[in-house]
C-alpha positions as CSV (number, residue, x, y, z in Angstrom):
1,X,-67.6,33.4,-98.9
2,X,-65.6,34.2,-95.5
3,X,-65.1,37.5,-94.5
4,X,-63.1,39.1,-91.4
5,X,-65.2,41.6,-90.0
6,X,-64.1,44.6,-87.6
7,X,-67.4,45.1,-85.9
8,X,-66.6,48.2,-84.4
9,X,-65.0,49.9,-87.0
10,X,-67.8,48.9,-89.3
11,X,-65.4,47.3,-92.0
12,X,-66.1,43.8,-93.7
13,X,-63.3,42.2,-95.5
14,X,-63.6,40.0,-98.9
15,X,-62.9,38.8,-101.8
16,X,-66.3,39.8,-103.1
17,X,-66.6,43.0,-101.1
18,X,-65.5,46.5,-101.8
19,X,-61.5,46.6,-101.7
20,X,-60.1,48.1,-97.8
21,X,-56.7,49.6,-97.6
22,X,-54.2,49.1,-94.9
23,X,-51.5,51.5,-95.2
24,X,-48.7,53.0,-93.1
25,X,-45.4,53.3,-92.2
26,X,-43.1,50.6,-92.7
27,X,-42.1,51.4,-88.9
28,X,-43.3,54.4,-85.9
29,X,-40.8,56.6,-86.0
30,X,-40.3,58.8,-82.8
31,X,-40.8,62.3,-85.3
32,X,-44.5,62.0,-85.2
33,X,-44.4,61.3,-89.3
34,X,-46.8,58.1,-88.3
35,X,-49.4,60.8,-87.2
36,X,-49.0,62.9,-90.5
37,X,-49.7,59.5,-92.7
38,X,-52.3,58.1,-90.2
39,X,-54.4,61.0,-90.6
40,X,-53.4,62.0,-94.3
41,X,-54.8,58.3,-95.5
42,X,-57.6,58.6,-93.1
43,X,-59.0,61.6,-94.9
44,X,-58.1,59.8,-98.5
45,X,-60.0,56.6,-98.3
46,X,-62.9,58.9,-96.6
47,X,-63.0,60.8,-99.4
48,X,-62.7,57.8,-101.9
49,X,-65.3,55.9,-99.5
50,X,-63.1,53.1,-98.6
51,X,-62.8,51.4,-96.0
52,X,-59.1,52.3,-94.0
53,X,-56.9,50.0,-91.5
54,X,-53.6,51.9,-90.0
55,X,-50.5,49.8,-89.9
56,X,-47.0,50.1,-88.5
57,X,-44.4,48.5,-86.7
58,X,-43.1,49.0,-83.5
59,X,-40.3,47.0,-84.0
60,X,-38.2,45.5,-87.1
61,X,-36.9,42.4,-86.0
62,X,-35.4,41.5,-89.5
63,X,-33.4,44.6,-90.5
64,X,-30.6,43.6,-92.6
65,X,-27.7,45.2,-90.5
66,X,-27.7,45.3,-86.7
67,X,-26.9,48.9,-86.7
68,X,-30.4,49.7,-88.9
69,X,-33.0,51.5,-87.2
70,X,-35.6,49.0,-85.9
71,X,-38.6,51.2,-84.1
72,X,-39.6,52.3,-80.8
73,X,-40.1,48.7,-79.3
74,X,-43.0,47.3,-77.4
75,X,-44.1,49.6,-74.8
76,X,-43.6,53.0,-76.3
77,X,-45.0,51.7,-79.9
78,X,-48.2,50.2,-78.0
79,X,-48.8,53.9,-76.9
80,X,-47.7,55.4,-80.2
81,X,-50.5,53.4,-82.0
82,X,-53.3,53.6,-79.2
83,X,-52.5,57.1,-79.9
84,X,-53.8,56.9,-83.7
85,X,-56.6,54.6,-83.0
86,X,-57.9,57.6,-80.1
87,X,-56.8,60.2,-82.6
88,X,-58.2,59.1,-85.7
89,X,-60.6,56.2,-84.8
90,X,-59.4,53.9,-87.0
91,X,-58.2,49.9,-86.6
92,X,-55.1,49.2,-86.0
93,X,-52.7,46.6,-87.5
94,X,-49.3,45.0,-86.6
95,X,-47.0,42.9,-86.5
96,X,-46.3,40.4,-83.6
97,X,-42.8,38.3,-83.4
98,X,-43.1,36.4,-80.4
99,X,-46.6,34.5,-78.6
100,X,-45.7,36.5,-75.6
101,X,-46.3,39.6,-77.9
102,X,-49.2,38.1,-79.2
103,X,-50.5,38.1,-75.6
104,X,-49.7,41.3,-75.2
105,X,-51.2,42.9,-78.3
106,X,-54.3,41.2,-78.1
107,X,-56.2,44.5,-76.4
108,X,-54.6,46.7,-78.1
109,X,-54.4,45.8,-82.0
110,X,-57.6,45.3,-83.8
111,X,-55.8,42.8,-86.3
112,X,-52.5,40.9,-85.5
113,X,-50.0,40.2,-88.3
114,X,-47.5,37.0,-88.6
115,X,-44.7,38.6,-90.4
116,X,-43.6,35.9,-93.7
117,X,-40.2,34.9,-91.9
118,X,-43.1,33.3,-88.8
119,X,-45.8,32.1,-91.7
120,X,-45.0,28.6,-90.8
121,X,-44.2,28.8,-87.3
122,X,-47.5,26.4,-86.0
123,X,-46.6,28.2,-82.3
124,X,-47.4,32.0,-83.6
125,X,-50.5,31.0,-85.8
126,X,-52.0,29.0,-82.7
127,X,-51.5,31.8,-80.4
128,X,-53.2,34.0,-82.5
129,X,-56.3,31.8,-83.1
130,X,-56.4,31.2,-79.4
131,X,-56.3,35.2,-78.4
132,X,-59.6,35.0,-80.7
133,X,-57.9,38.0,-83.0
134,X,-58.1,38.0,-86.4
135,X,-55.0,37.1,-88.1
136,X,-53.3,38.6,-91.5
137,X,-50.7,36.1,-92.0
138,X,-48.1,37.4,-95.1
139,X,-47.0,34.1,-97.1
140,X,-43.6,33.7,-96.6
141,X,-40.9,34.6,-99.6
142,X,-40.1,31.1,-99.4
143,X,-43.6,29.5,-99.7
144,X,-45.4,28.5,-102.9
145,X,-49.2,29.9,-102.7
146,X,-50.3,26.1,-102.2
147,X,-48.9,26.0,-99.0
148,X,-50.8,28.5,-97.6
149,X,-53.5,25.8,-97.0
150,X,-51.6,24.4,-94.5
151,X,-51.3,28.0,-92.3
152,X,-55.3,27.7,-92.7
153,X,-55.4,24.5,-91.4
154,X,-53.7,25.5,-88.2
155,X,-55.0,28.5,-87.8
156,X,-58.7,27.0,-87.9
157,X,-58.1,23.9,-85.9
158,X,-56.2,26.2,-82.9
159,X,-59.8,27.9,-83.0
160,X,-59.6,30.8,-85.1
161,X,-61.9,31.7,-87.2
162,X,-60.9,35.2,-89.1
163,X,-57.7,34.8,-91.0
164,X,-56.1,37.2,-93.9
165,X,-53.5,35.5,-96.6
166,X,-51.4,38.3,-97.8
167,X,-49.4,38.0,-101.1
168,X,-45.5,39.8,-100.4
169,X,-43.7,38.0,-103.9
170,X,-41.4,35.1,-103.8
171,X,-37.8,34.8,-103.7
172,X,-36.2,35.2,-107.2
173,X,-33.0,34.1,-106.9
174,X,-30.7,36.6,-104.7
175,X,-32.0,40.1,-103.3
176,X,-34.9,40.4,-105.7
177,X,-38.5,39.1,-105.5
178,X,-41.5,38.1,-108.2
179,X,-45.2,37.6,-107.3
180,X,-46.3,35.3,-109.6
181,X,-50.0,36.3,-110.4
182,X,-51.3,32.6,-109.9
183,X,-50.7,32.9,-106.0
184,X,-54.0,35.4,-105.7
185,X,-56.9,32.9,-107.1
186,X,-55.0,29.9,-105.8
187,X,-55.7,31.5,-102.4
188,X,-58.7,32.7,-102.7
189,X,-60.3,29.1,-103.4
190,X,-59.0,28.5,-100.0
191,X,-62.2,30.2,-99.3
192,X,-60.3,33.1,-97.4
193,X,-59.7,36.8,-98.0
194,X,-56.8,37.7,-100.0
195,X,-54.4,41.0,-99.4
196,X,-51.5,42.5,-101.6
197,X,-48.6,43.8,-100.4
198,X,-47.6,45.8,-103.3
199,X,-44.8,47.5,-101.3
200,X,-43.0,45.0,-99.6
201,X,-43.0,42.7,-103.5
202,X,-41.0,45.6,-105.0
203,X,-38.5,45.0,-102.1
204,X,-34.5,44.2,-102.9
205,X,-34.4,42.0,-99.8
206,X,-30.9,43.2,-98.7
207,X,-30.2,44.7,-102.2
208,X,-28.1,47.8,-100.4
209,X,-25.9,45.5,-99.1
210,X,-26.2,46.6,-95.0
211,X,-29.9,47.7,-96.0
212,X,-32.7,46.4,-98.5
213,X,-33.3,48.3,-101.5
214,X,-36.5,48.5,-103.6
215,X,-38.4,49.3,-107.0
216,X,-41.1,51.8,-106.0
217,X,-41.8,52.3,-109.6
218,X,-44.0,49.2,-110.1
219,X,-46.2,49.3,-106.8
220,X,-48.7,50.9,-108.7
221,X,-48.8,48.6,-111.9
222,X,-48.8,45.5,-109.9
223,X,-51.3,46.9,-107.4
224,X,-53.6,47.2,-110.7
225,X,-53.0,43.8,-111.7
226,X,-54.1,42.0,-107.9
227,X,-57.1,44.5,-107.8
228,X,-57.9,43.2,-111.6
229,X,-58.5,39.4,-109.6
230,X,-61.2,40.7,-107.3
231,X,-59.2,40.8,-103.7
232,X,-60.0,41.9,-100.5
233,X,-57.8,44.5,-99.6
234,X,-54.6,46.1,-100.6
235,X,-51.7,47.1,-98.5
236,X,-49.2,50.2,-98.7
237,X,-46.3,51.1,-97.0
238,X,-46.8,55.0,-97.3
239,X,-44.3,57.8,-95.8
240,X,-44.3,61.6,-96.1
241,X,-41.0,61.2,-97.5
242,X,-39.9,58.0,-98.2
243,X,-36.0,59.0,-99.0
244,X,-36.3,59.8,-95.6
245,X,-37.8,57.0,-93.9
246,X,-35.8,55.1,-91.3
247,X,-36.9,51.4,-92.9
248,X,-38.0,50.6,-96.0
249,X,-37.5,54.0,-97.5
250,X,-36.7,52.5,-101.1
251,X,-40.2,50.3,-101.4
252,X,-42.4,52.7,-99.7
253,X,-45.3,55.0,-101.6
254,X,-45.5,58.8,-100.8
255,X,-48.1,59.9,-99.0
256,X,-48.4,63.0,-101.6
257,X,-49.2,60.5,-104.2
258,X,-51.4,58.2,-102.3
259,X,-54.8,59.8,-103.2
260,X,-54.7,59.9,-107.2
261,X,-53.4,56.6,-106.9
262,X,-56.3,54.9,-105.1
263,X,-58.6,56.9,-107.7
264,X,-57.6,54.2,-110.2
265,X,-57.5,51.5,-108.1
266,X,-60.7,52.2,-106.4
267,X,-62.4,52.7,-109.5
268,X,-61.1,49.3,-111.4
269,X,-62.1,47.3,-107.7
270,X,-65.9,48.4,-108.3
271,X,-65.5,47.4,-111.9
272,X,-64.4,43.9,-111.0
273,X,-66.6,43.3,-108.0
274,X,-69.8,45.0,-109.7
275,X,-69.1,42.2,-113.0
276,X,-68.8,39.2,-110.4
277,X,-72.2,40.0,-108.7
């Protein structure tokens, strides 16, 4: 069974291995709140004994509304998140929208992520296999679980080698989203490690009109129903205060909440995984 493995940070990721959480805020805000959550879910998945990746954004190239905040940008958010990864000693994780950011990310990111609008753009997933990084690519809304062979296919025959599918939901008609529960064991007999984005499948894509909205409400029931399939890893968007947050606010999990949360989850992963063995 493949597995992605962060050699310096000591953390394997697979299907058949204990669950790793990547969590953060949906984008780095300037406030320092990315520090707060970086260090608050550091000490959580310590305590729980799992394994923790950091992610953000340094820039939100999809916002609804051109007036909506989108994040520092390149150069300051490169600093902001080499200043978690000193602080905490943790991997990092982000997204890339460009190969030229791609080539710039490469020494500073542990893990670089094709956002689901770029799943199928060959270009992106090429550049990615050719920096020799591993790659989470999120399927995009549009893109039946099948189709993820092909993104495997490209990434593998550019030369990569350590590739992530993560599940995000699919396009329900307008401004609303489904994951249909198929998508995680279709992927994983793709012989690659699955992820859950259980915060950005609640998403209203564009629900608020000039802003997306979101059902926060159900991140935790359909976080227990991946983890029930035996996945690698499970990713949060988590704020201090996510009425306050500058992106994503509505489909975000509180920071305060985080730690009872992944309890449940951690508990009902070593169920799964010990039964499989």
């Amino acid at each position: 069974m493949l597995e992605v493995e962060l050699e310096a940070f000591g953390i394997k990721i697979g299907n058949h291995l204990p669950l790793v959480f990547i969590g953060g805020p949906c984008v780095l805000e300037e406030n320092g709140s990315y520090l707060e959550v970086a260090e608050g879910l550091k000490e959580i998945c310590a305590s729980l004994q799992i394994p923790f990746i950091f992610k953000a954004s340094y820039d939100k190239a999809n916002r609804s509304s051109i007036h909506s905040y989108r994040g520092p940008g390149l150069v300051q958010g490169e600093q902001m998140l080499m200043e978690v990864k000193a602080r905490y000693n943790v991997p990092i994780l982000t997204d890339a929208h460009t190969e030229k950011e791609i080539e710039l990310l490469g020494d500073v990111v542990d893990i670089i992520q094709i956002p689901a609008f770029l799943s199928r753009q060959t270009d992106m997933i090429t550049a990615v296999a050719k920096k020799g990084k591993p790659a989470n690519v999120k399927k995009g809304q549009f893109l039946s679980p099948w189709d993820c062979s092909n993104i495997i296919e490209k990434f593998r025959v550019s030369g990569g080698s350590d590739i992530i599918i993560t599940e995000r939901g699919s396009s329900f008609g307008y401004n609303n989203l489904v994951v249909d529960m198929r998508s995680f064991m279709v992927i994983k007999s793709f012989g690659v490690p699955v992820c859950f984005d259980a915060t950005h499948a609640v998403q209203l894509p564009g629900g608020a009109g000039k802003a997306s909205s979101g059902q926060r409400e159900f991140i935790f029931p359909l976080s227990l129903s991946a983890v029930a399939q035996g996945i690698a890893a499970l990713f949060w968007e988590v704020h201090p205060n996510p009425n306050l947050a500058l992106s994503d606010g509505p489909n975000m999990f509180p920071l305060s909440d985080v730690s009872d949360a992944l309890k449940e989850i951690k508990a009902l992963d070593d169920f799964i995984k010990a039964r499989s063995r």
